[in-house]
C-alpha positions, 0 to 999 in steps of 0.5 A: 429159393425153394420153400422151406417143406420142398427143400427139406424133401430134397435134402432128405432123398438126398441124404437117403442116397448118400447112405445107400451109395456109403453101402453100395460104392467102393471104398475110394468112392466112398472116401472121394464122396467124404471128401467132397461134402467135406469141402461142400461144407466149405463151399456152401459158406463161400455161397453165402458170402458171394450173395452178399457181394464177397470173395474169400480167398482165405477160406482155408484159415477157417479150414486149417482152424478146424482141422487143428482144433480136432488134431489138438483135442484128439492128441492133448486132451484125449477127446475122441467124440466124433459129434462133440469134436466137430461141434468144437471145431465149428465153433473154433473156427466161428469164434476167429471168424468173428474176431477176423470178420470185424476187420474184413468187413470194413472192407470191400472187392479186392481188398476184402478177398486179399486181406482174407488171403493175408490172415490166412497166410499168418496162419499158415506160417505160425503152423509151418514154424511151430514143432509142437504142431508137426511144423511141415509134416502135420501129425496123424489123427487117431479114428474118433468115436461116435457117442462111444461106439468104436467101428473097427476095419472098413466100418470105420471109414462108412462111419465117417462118410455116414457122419460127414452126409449127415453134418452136410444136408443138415447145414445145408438145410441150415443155410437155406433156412438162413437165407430164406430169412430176413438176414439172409436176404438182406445179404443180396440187398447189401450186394445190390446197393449196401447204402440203400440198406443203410437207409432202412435202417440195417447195420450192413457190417452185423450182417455181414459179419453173420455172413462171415461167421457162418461161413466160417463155422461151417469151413471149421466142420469141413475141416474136422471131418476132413481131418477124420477122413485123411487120419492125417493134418498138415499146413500144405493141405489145410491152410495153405492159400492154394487150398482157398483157391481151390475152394473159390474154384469150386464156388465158380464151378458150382455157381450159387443157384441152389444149396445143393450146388457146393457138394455137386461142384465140390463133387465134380472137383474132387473126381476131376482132379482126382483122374486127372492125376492119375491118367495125366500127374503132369498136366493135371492142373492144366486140365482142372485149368481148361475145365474152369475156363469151359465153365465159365464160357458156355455156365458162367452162373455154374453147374447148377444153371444147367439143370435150371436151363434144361428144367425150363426147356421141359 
């Protein structure tokens, strides 16, 4: 990792492009630009979790969790905050991370990534079942406010996409300065020999059930901002376990090399997909197929290991 004034050097230029292209690109590039730092935020909890020796296949319990949380407070208490609504939905969605994660983390490998599967299934099956909530067919989120400004047309959707850059480089710095503490690191001890670190007198399930925590207060912000984006909630796009797939499928694509990682993966996902359906609606997941298997072949540690190849070779 690098250091904290360096990293905080890149996440701003980062942020200052982002702005800059939410003015300059088209509008489907902007709202494929939303979409993916939407699912990066995701992602960049999965990160976390993989450094510490876990898989999740049910990230999307926390996804779906935010979505909902927004969906809810916007139809039935009338809150239309922008700031206040995804600041909710994160902590809706760390609260069942935690009570989730005292389960999970009595758990390891496989187990720990089916079980995350099976908790996200029941959520889905209780949206799927549930009229009040749109059952199959979700509900329409109204566009939100921010700190009582109202942007109406095309502003509406920049808006957005400023607020959703703005959440990602902050978590983004947030995870790294998390990871650079003696929390974060003990997460790559607990995946080297978790014993050992019993031994030194660290609780392994608190941290990792911190790890989960985090992971899923940031997949609840994904998960809002998503749902501001689309304008639209339902259990097939947001908590089905097709969705957490698709974000284990980034994590592979991304690899965990850097902070910045989830967001280019979760980038090149979202454009892939995206041209794939469109050039080929038929095949397209055979192409997102054969893109994960070159991947995995000539970048087994992901995107990232590329410029880190190329940066050594200079």
């Amino acid at each position: 990792m690098m250091g904290t004034d360096k990293t905080l050097t890149v996440l701003g230029a980062t942020l200052l492009a982002l702005v800059a292209a939410g003015f300059l690109l088209p509008d489907w590039a902007v709202f494929l630009l939303t979409l993916s730092l939407a699912r990066g935020l995701v992602v960049l909890g999965l990160l976390i979790l993989w450094r510490s020796g876990l898989v999740s296949f049910g990230q999307a319990l926390f996804f779906g969790t935010g979505a909902y949380t927004v969906g809810l407070l916007v139809l039935f208490a009338g809150l239309r905050d922008i700031v206040a609504l995804t600041v909710l939905a994160a902590l809706a969605a760390g609260l069942l991370a935690w009570l989730v994660g005292l389960l999970l983390t009595g758990y390891r490998d496989i187990f720990f990534a089916m079980l995350s599967m099976a908790f996200s299934m029941i959520l889905y099956g209780i949206l799927v079942k549930t009229e009040l909530l749109g059952s199959t067919d979700g509900f329409n989120v109204p566009h939100p406010t921010f700190l009582g400004y109202a942007p109406a047309g095309e502003k509406m959707r920049v808006s957005i996409y400023l607020w959703t850059a703005l959440v990602s480089m902050a978590a983004a710095y947030g995870v790294h300065r998390h990871l650079s503490s003696t929390m974060g690191q003990l997460g790559a001890a607990i995946r080297d020999n978790e014993i050992r670190v019993e031994y030194l007198g660290a609780s392994v399930r608190r941290v990792l059930l911190i790890q989960v925590i985090i992971a899923g207060a940031l997949a609840g912000a994904g998960g809002a901002v998503t749902a501001f984006a689309v304008g639209h909630i339902d259990p097939d796009a947001m908590a089905y376990w097709t969705v957490s797939g698709e974000f284990v499928f980034v994590t592979i694509l991304s690899g965990t090399g850097h902070i910045l990682a989830p967001f280019l993966g979760s980038l090149l996902f979202e454009l892939i997909r995206s041209f794939a359906f469109q050039y080929s609606p038929y095949t397209w997941q055979m192409v997102l197929g054969t893109s994960l298997l070159l991947i995995i072949l000539f970048l087994p540690n992901g995107l990232w290991s590329l410029y880190a190849r190329l940066r050594k070779g200079g």
